[in-house]
N, C-alpha and C positions, 0 to 999 in steps of 0.2 A: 780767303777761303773759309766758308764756314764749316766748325769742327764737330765731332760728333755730337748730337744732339742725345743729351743723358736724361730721361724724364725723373731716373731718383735722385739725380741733385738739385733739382727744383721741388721734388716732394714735397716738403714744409710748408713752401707758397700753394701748392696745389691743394692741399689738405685744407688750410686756411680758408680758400675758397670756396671748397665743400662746404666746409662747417658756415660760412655765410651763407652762401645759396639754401641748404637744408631749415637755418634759422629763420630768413624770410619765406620761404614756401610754408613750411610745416606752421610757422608759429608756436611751436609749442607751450604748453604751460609755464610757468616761474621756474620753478625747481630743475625739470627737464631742459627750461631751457641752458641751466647754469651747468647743470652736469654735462650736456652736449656739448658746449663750450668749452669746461676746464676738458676731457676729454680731444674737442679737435687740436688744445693746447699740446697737451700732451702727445698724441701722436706726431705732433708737427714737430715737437723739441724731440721725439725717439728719431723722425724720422734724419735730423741734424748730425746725429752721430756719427753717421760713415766721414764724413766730411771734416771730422776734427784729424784724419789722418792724410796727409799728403794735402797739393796743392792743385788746383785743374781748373783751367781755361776754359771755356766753355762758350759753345754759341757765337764762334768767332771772336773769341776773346772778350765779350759785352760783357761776360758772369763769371765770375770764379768762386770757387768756391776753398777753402784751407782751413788750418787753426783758426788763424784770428779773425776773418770773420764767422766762423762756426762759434767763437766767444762771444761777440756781440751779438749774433742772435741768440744763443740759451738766454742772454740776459735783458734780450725782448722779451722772447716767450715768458720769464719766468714774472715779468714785471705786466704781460697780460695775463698772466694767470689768477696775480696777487686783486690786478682791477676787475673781474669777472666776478671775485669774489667779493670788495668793496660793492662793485653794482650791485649785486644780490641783496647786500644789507641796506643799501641805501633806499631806504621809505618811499622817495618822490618818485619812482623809477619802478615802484612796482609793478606796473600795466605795462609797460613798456619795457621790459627786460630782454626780451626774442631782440625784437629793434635795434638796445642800445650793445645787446654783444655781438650781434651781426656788424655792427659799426667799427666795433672794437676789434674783430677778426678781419677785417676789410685794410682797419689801420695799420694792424701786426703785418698782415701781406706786405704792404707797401714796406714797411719800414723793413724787412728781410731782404725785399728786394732790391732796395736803399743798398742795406750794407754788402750784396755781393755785385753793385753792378762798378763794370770797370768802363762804361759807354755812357757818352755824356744824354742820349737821347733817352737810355733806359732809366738813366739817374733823375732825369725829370719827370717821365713817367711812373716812376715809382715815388718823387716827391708829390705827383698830383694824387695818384692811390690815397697815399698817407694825407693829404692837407683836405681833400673833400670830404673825405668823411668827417673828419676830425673835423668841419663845420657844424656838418650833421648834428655829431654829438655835440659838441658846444651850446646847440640852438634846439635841445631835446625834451627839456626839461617842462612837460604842456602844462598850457594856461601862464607861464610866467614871461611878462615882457620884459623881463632884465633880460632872461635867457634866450629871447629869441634878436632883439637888440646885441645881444653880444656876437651870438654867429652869427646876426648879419656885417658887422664890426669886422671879425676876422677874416670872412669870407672875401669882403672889399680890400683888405690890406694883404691878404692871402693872393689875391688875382693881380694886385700891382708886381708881388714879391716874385712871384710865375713869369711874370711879363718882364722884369729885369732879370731874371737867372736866364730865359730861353735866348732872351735877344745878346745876353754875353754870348753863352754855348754858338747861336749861329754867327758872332761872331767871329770866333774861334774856328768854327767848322769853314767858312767863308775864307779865311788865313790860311789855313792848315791842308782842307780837305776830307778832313780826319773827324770824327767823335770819340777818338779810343783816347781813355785821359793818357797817356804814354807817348801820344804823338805830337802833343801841342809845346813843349817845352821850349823849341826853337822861335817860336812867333811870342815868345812871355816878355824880352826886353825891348822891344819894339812899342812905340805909341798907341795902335791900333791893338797892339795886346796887353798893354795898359788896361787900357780904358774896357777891355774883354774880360778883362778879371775882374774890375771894379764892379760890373752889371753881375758877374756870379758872385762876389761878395755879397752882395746885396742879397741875394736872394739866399743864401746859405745863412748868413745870420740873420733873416729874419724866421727862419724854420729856427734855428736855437735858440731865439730869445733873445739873443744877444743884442746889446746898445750899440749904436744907436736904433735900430730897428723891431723894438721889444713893443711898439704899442698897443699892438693886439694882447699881449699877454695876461693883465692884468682883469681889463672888462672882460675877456673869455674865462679867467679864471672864475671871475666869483660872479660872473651871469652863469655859467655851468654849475651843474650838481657836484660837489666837493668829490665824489668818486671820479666823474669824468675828468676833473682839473687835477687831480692826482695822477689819471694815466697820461693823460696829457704833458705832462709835466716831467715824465721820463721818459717813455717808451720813445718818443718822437724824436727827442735828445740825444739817446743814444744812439737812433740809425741818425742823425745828423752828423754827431761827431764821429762817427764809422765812417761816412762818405768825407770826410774836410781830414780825416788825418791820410785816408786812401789818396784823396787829391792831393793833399802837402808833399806826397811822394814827388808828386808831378809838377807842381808848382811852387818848392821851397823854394827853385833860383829865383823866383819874382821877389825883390825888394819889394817892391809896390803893395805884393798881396803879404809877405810879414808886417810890414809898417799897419796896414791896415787891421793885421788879424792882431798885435799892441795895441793898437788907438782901442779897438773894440774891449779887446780884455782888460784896459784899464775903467772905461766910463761903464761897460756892465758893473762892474765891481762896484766902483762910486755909486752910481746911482741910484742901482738894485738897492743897495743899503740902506743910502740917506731918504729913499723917497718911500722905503720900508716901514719907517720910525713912525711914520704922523699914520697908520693902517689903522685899523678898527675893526677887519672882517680879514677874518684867517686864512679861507682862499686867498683875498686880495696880497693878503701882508705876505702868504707864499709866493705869491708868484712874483714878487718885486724880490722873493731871496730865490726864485729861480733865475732871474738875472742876473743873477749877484754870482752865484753859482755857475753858471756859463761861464763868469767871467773866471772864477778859479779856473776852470777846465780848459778855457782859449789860451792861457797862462802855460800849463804844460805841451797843450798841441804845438805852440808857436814853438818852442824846442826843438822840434823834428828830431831829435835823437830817439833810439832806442827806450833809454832812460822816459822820456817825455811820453811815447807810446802805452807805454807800460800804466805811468801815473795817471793818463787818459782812464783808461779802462778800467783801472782800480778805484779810483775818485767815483767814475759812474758806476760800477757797483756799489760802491757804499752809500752811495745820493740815492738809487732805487731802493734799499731798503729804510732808511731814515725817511725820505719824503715823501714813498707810497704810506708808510706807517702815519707820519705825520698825518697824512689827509685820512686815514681810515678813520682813525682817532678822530679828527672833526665829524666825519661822517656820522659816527653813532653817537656821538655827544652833542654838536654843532649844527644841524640839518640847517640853518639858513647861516651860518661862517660866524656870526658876531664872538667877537673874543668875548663878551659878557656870559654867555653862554657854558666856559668854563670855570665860572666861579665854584668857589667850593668841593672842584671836582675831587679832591684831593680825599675828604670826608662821603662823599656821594659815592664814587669807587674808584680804591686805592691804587690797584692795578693798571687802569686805565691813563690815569695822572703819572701814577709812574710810570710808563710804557711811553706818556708824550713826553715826559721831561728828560728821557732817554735819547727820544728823536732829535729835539729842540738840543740837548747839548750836543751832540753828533752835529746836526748840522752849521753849528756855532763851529764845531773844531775842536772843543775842546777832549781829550784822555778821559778816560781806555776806551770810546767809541771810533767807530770805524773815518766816523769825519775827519775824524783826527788825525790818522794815520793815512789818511788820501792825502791830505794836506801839505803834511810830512815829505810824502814820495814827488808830490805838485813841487813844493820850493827843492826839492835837492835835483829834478831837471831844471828846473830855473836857474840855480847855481850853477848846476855845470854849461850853462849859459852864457853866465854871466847877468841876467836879465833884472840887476838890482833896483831899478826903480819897479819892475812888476813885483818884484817881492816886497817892499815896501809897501807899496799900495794893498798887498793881500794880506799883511800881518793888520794893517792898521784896519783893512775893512771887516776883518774879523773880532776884532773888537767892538767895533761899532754894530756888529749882528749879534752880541752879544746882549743890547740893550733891548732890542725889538721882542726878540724871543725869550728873554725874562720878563718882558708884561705878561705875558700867556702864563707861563709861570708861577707868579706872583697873585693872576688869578686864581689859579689853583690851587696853591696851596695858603695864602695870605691872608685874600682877601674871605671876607664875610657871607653867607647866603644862604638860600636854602639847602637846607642838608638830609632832604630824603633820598635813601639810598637811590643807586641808579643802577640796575640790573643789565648786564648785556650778555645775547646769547652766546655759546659755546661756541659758534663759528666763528664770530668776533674775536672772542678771546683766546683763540687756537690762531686765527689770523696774527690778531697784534702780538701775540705770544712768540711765533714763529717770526714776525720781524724785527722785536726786540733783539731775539738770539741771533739772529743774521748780523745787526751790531754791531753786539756784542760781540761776537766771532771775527767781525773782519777789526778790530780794537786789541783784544786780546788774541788770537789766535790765528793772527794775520799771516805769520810766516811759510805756511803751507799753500794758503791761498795765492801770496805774492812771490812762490817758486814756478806756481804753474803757469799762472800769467808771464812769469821773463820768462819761459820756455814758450808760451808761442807768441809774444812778441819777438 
């Protein structure tokens, strides 16, 4: 029976799509178009607010809406707000700014719709929302054939990963009868529901990044403009792990899909790492520690405890503000990613260098930044696991990202070059300024933030 249809709990998605449709019609100028944007952001995250109170079903059960996913999407919206703003500054993207925030309001839709859908056919239609654009963008960047070779790269790995997530779901549906994730549980120890999880594994990690199925990652990363692979690189992350901790509800009794979702969190972790070291182009050397980083995060999903939920969503809050920043920081310093590029930065301007080697230790893990303390809440669900070889695997691979991310570093501050200042505007440095203290706050002044996350986990 379908339930009352609520047009204000879809609001946010609905706003979204205004602010698309008005960006491609109107076209507007640069500036217009950036404030029209942070603007439709914002009304979409005002419009989220009813929805942090109470829980409701909706549209026959397909949509819900409550707390916790009303937390994961403020912390979409807030992570397109931060790339609306990256685009703006980003040089190569100036003529085409209307374009590329339409693309990025198009993605935000999808990934909301991601996190409140509880129906397997909405859940893929909302991953196509989010993956086609996110082509787009990848392959935006005119006149460059890295950038158009790369979305076409994703797009091709993109439509296989479609094609294994649909053909699980119908096989599921074909078992069951059902799309609502809540009905499938009965058909999960069976062979033919086996093999129905294996095809939505597939297609879930490879929307994360996660190994073995990360190969789009890297060629999208640094054939895109370092803003695009910055949003890229969270926003999509987070409706993923919203939908795989929603489904874990539903399919923790599958052995088959834990086993799998360990294999994954250990060889992200490894390889993200090791194949991190030999980089030379910062988008590139990100995006192998955005694999890396999935793999922390598959590490506490696998948990299914409360506890594990919690370090989920905490870990992705503090990776949105460390590695949007990170990539701003490339963006005004970096415009084609070469790590040579930050030579010097350290004497050219101080701020900036110190703003990245805030990120770069955060995302290492190391104290009083916020990575740190994600990390922290990551092994103490692990623990209460039991899960000692992922914990193992996670101390050592953070060591090991500690080497990559001190080359950057060590350019910065060590090495030799030219040392004419390097001026960057007020919006930048109100930008990075404002992601540093996001950090720093969830580092040091974490315990307010991680009282209201265990209240609505």
């Amino acid at each position: 029976m379908i339930g009352r249809i609520d047009l204000a709990s879809i609001m946010p998605e609905i706003l979204l799509l205004f602010g698309t449709t008005g960006l491609l019609l109107v076209r507007p100028p640069r500036r217009a178009a950036g404030i029209l944007s942070l603007t439709t952001v914002v009304l979409s995250f005002w419009a989220t607010l009813p929805q942090w109170i109470g829980t409701r079903a909706l549209f026959g059960g397909t949509y819900v809406t409550g707390p916790f996913p009303a937390a994961f999407k403020a912390a979409a919206l807030l992570g397109t707000a931060v790339a609306i703003v990256i685009v703006f500054l980003d040089k190569r993207l100036q003529e085409h700014i209307p374009e590329a925030n339409a693309l990025i309001l198009f993605t935000a839709c999808g990934a909301l719709l991601l996190i409140s859908a509880r129906n397997f056919l909405l859940a893929y239609l909302a991953f196509e929302m989010l993956s086609v654009s996110s082509y787009a963008l990848v392959g935006s960047r005119p006149g460059e054939i890295k950038s158009a070779e790369a979305g076409l790269k994703y797009a091709v790995f993109g439509g296989a990963a479609s094609a294994f997530l649909l053909y699980g779901i119908s096989l599921l549906y074909g078992m069951t009868g059902t799309l609502q994730y809540g009905l499938v549980g009965p058909v999960l120890s069976s062979g033919a529901g086996i093999v129905a999880v294996l095809f939505v594994f597939v297609g879930v990690m490879y929307k994360l990044a996660a190994a073995p199925f990360h190969y789009w990652s890297p060629d999208a990363f640094e054939g895109a403009a370092p803003s695009i692979a910055g949003y890229l690189s969270v926003v999509p992350k987070i409706a993923g792990f919203a939908f795989l901790i929603f489904l874990l509800d539903f399919l923790g009794d599958s052995r088959a899909f834990l086993a799998l979702l360990t294999a994954s969190a250990f060889l992200s972790m490894t390889y993200g790492n090791l194949a991190a070291i030999a980089q030379k182009n910062v988008p590139r050397l990100l995006a192998y520690s955005s694999i890396a980083h999935a793999g922390y995060i598959l590490v506490a999903a696998g948990t299914l405890g409360t506890s594990g939920r919690f370090a989920v969503f905490f870990y992705l809050a503090a990776y949105l503000f460390m590695n949007l920043g990170a990539f701003l920081v490339t963006t005004v310093v970096a415009p084609t990613g070469a790590i040579s590029e930050f030579r010097a930065l350290s004497r050219r301007n101080a701020f900036l260098a110190f703003a990245m080697a805030v990120f770069l230790f955060s995302l290492t893990g190391l104290p009083p930044f916020g990575g740190f303390v994600g990390k922290l809440f990551i092994l103490s669900a692990a623990i209460d696991r039991g899960a000692w070889f992922l914990i193992a695997a996670l101390v050592v691979n953070t060591v090991i990202s500690l080497y990559y991310y001190a080359r950057i570093l060590k350019e910065m501050y060590l090495e030799d070059g030219d040392e004419t200042p390097f001026p960057a505007s007020a919006t930048a440095r109100f930008c990075v300024g404002a992601l540093t203290a996001g950090v720093f706050l969830l580092g040091i002044a974490w315990s307010p933030v991680a009282a209201l996350l265990q209240r609505i986990t």
